[in-house]
N, C-alpha and C positions, 0 to 999 in steps of 0.2 A: 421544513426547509433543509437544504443540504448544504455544504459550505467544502470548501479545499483554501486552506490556507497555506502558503509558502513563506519559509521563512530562512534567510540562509546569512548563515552564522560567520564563514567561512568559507575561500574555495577547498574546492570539494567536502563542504559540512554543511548541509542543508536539512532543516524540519520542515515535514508535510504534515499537515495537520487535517484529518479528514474529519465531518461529522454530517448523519444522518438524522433528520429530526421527523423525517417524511416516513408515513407509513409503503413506502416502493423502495427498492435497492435503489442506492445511488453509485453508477460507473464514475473512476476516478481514473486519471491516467496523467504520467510524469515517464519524461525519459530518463533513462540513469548510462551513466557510462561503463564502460568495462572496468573490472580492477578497481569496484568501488564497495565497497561492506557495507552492506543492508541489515541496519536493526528498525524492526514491526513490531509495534507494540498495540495488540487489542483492549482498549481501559474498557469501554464499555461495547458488548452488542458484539456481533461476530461478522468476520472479513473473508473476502475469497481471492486470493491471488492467482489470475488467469495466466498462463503460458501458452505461448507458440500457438495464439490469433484461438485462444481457448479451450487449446482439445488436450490442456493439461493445465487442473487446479490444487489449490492446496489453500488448506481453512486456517484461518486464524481467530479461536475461540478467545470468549471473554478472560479478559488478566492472565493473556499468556503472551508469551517472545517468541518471536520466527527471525534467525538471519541469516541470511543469501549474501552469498559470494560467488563470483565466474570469473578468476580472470584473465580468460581466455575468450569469454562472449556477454553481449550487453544482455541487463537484466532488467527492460524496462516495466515500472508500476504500470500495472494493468489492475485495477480492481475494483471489486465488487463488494460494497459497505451494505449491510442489512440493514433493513426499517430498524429506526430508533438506534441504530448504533452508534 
C-alpha cells in the first residue's frame, strides 16, 4: 500500500510524507510555489524527481538530502517513490 501524508506546520512550512509498501512505483504529486526551499530526504528505498512533464529527472538514494530552490520559477513535486520505499 502507498500512502502521501500532508502535514503543515505553518504557512509556507509544510511536511509531505510519502511511503511505498507496494511492490510497483508509486507517483506522488504536490504543487510548490516559487521562492520556496525544498528539503527531500530519502530514510528509506530510493525516489525520482520528474521535471518539465518528465524529460528531466534526478534520484534521490537511500539516507541522502536533495534541496531545490527557483526563485524565479515553480518547482512542483512530481515523483516517483520505488517498491518498498
Amino acid at each position: 500500500m502507498s500512502s502521501q501524508e500532508i502535514i503543515k506546520i505553518e504557512d509556507d512550512f509544510t511536511l509531505i510524507r510519502f511511503q511505498n509498501d507496494s511492490s510497483e512505483p508509486f507517483f506522488g504529486q504536490h504543487e510548490v510555489g516559487s521562492g520556496l526551499i525544498q528539503f527531500h530526504f530519502g530514510i528509506k528505498g530510493n525516489a525520482k524527481f520528474l521535471f518539465n512533464q518528465g524529460t528531466y529527472a534526478l534520484d534521490l538514494k537511500e539516507e541522502k538530502s536533495l534541496l531545490l530552490y527557483n526563485p524565479q520559477k515553480e518547482l512542483p513535486l512530481n515523483l516517483e517513490l520505488a517498491p518498498n520505499s
